[in-house]
N, C-alpha and C positions, 0 to 999 in steps of 0.2 A: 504493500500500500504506500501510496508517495503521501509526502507530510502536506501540501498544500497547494494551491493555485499558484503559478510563477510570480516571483515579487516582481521581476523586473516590468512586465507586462504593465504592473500598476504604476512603475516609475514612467514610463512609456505614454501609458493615460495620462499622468499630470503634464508630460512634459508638452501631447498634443493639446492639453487646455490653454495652458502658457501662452502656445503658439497661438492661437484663438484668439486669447485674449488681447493678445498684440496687434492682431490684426482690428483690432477696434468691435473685433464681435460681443455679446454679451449673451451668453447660450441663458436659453430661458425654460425653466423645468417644471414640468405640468404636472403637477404631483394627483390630478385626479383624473380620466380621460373625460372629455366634453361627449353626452349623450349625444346632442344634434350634431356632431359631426365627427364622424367614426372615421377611423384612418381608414387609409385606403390600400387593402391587404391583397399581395396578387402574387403569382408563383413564386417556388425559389429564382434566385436568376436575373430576378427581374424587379431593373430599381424601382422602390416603394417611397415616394413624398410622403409625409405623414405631417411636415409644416414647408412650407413655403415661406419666404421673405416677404415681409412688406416693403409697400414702394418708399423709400425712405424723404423726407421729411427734415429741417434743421433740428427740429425736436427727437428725432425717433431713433431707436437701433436695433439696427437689423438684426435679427436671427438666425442664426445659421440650419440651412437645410438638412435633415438627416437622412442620407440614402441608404435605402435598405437591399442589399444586396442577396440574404437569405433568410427566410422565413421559416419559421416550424408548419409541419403540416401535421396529419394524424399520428396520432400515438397507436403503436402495435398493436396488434389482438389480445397479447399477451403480456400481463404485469409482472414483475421481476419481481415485486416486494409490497404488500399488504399492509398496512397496520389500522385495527378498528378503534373507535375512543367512543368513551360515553355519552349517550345521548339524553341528553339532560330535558328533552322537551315532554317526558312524561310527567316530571314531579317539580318542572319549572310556576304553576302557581302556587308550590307551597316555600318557594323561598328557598330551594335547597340546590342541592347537586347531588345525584346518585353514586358518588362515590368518585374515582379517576383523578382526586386532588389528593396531592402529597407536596407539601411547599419541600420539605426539608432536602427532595428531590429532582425539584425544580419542575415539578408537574401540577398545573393547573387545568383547573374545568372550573369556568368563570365567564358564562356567558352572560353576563348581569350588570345592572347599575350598581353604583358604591352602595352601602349603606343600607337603606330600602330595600334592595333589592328587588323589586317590585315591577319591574324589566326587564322580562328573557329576550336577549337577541338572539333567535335561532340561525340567523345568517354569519352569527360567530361559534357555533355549537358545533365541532367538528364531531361528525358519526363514522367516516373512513377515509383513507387517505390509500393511494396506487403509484406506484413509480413504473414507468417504462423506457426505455431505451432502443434507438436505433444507431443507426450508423455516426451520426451526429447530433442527435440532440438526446438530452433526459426531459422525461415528462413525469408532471406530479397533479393526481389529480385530487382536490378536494372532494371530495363529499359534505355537505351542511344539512343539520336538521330540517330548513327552510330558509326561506324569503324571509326579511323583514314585514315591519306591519306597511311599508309602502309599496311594499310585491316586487323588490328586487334586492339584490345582494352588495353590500352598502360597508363590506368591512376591510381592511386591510389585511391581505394572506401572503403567507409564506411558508418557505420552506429553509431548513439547515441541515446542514451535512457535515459529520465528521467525517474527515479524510481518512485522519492516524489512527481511528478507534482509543482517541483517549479521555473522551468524554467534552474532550475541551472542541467546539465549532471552529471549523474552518470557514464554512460559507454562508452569508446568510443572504438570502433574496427574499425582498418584499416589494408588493406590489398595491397598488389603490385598489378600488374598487373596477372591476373588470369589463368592458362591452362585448358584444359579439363576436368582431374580431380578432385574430390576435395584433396586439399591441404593444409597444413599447414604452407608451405613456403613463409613467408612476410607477414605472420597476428601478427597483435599486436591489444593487448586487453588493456587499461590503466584503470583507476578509479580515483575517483576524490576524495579523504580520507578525507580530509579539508574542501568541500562542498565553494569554490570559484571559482569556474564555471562560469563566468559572472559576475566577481568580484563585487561591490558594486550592483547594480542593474543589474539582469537576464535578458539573453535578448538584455534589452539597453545599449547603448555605454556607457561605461565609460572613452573614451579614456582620457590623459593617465592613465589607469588602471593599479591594482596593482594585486596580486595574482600571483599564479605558474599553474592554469589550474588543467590537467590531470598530474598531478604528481607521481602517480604509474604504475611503467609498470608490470602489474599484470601476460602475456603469451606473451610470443615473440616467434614463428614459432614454435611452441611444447615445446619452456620450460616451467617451471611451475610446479604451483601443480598440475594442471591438462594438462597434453597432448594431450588431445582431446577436447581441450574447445574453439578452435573457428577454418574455416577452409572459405577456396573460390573457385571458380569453375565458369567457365563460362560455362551461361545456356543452357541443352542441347536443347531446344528448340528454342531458341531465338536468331540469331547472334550477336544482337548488344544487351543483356543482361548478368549482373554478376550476383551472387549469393551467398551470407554470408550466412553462417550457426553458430549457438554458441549454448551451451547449455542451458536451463532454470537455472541449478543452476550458473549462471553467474548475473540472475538476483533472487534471492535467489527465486526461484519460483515465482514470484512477478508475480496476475493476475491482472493487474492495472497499466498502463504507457503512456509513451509518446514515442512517437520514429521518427527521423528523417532519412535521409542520406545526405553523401556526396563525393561527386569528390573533391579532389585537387593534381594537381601536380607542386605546387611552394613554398611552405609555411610548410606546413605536421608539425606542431609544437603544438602539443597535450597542452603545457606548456602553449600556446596564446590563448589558447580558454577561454570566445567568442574573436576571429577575431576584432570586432567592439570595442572590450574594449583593444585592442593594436596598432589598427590604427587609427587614426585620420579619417574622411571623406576624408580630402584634400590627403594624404599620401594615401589613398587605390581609388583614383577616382570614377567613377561612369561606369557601360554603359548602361545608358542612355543617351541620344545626349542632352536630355530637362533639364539634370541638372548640375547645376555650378562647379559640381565634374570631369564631361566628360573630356577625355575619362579614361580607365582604367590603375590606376598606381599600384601601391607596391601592392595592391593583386590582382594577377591575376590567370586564369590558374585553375577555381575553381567552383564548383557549388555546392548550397546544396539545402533542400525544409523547409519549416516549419513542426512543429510537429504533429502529429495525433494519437486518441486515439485508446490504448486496453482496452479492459474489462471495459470501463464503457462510458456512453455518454458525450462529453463535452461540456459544458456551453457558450464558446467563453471566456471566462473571462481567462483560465489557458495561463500561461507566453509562449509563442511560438506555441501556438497552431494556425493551418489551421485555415480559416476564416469559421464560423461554418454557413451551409445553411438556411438561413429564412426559417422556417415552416410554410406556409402559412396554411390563417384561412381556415377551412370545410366553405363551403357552407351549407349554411342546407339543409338537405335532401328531393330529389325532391322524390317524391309517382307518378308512371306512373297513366296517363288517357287513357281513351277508346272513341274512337270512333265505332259506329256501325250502321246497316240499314240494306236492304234486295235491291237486285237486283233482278232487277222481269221484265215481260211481260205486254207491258199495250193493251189488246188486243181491249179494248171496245171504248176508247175515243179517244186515242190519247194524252190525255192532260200531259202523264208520273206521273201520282200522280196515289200513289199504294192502291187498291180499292177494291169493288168485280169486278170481271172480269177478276183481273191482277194471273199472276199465276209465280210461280217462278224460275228466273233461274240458277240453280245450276254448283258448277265445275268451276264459275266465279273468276277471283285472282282481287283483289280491290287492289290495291297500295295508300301508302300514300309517297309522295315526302317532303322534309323541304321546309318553305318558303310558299308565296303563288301562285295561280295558272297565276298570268302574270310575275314572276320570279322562278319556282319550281327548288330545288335541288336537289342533291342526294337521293336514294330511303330511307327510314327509318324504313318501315316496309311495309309488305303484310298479305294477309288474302285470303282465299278460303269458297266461299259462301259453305252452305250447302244445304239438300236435299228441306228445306224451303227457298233457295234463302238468309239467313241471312248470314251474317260476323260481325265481333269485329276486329278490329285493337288496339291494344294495345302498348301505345308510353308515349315517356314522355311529358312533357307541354310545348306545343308547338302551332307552326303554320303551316300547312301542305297541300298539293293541294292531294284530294283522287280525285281517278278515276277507273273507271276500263279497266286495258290492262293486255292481248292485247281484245281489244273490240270485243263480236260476232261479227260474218260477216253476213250480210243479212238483215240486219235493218237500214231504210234510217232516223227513229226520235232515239234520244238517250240527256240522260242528260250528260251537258257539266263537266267539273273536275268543285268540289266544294271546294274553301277553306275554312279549318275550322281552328280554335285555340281552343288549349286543355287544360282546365287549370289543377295544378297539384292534384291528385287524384280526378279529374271530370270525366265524362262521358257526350258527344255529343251522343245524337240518334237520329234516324230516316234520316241519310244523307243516301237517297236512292238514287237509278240509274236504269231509265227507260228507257226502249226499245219497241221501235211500229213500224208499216207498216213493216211486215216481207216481205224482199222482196225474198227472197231465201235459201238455209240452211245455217244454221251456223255452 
């Protein structure tokens, strides 16, 4: 796994703003996209205006054009990495959170106003998050409980990514609120150059905590060295879904990481990250109702999930990683058994024990039921006698009620179902089933 995004890349961005600015440009950064007028998104390849210069003026300054050279298009069929988070909107009018908050770990579920709380944003409420990957770009797609009350999605998302897996973020992109297309307007990309991320210990609180966080602003809405290097769009399949796109060399190709997301719109301070190592408990409350923290103060307005692995399996041990699934033990491997017999004619005695005299009857279906024959269950398997009146039932080790149905018709003796138990790679034989005093066709 490589430590981080190229530093130089970021000395390279300052050094093309410089030039900018010299030129008498003044880059202007739209930290929200304008609904009425959606950029104008068109193949890769193919340069994208998203502003245009005004005609200048002794008063005015110009803006410099951002050409957009590559575009993200659809995210794969297939997601690379999963992680679900609590959906808070079933017990959001009782003032609470259904759990998924752990300050000490730097995980919140806070889709709420300070205080009151008396305000679910469900369009900060993350329910599941997707990462996918193609040849050039990563895609991260939100999931939200819903729309706000004005029926659209109105919060600022992101996502972070551990490079090194040492808890401490390398990458953090945040985006405004999202239009249709994909856009570059109100994404910012930062880095973490200095590697104080979680200041003294990752992860856990250090309040009060020292460091500067995310202290590089590496792409603000296409400036940069790169202007196609990160981009938002809400999903077109999904109403109450966003969608971040960035490039792979953002994370210098790197097939090995961690990656989370997040909602915030109260806070948004790349500088404070982690959160827990600038607030106190008592200063950011809790919502949970069960802890001494209740209700939610100075952070609020917020949601994020724990981390989850690319490209390799994790252990449970790495610093913010999802709580990894118990592997339960194999059972040892059951070997099926067989039961088998002949259904046959007892024409001589009566007594249904199969003899000379008895003769066979074929085209019969033998069922074996689970369980035994004064509680039988669901069917388990069947069997069809053959032209010698035999069958094999083939099951695993068990206990079982065999019979045969639906039974000739016209036979007033017959044997009753017989329970058997099977043990594993045994064979039961001879459970036969006879039939006498033929009373009429069958």
């Amino acid at each position: 796994m490589n430590n981080r995004p190229i530093y130089r890349l970021f000395v390279c961005g300052s050094i093309f703003l410089v030039v900018m600015l010299a030129c008498s440009f003044s880059p202007q950064v739209v930290s929200t996209p304008v609904a009425d007028t959606p950029a104008v998104v068109e193949s890769p390849e193919v340069v994208v205006v998203e502003e245009t210069p005004a005609i200048a003026t002794p008063t005015d300054t110009l803006i410099p054009t951002i050409v957009h050279l590559s575009v993200p298009g659809e995210p794969p069929g297939s997601w690379l990495s999963e992680i679900t988070d609590r959906d808070t909107s079933a017990v959001a009018a009782e003032k609470r959170a259904l759990g998924g908050e752990n300050f000490s770990k730097n995980l919140f579920e806070r889709p709420f106003n300070a205080n009151a709380m008396d305000q679910y944003f469900a369009d900060l409420d993350i329910t599941r998050a997707r990462l996918f990957e193609d040849a050039q770009w990563v895609y991260v797609s939100i999931r939200l409980a819903g729309k706000n009350n004005s029926g659209f999605l109105g919060g600022n998302y992101g996502v972070e990514v551990d490079l090194d897996v040492d808890g401490r973020g390398d990458l953090l992109i945040f985006t405004g609120a999202p239009g249709a297309q994909w856009s570059t307007d109100g994404v910012r990309a930062w880095l973490d150059n200095n590697n104080d991320v979680g200041s003294s210990h990752p992860v856990d609180s250090d309040a009060p905590g020292s460091g500067d966080g995310y202290e590089s602003l590496y792409f603000d809405a296409g400036l940069g060295v790169d202007p196609d290097a990160a981009w938002v769009r809400l999903a077109p399949d999904d109403p109450a879904g966003v969608q971040i796109a960035f490039k792979l060399s953002l994370l210098n190709n790197d097939t090995k990481y961690t990656w989370g997301v997040w909602t915030d719109r109260s806070i948004l301070n790349p500088a404070w990250f982690d959160y827990n190592d600038h607030f106190t408990a008592a200063q950011a409350g809790s919502s949970l109702v069960e802890s001494s923290e209740y209700p939610i103060k100075g952070l609020y307005e917020l949601d994020n999930t724990c981390r989850w692995a690319v490209g390799f399996t994790p252990t449970g041990s790495e610093p913010g990683i999802c709580p990894v699934p118990v592997t339960p033990t194999s059972p040892p491997p059951v070997t099926p058994g067989k039961i088998s017999g002949i259904v046959f004619y007892d024409g001589v005695n009566g007594d249904l024990v199969y003899g000379p005299g008895s003769s066979p009857l074929p085209g019969l279906t033998v069922r074996a039921r689970s369980g035994t024959c004064s509680a039988p269950g669901g069917v388990a398997g069947n069997a069809v006698t053959n032209v010698s009146g035999f069958y094999t039932l083939t099951l695993n080790a068990g206990t079982y009620c065999v019979d045969v149905h639906p039974a000739p018709l016209g036979y007033s003796l017959k044997t009753p179902p017989q329970t058997v138990t099977v043990p594993s790679g045994g064979s039961v034989n001879n459970v036969n089933f006879g039939f006498s005093t033929y009373l009429g066709m069958r």
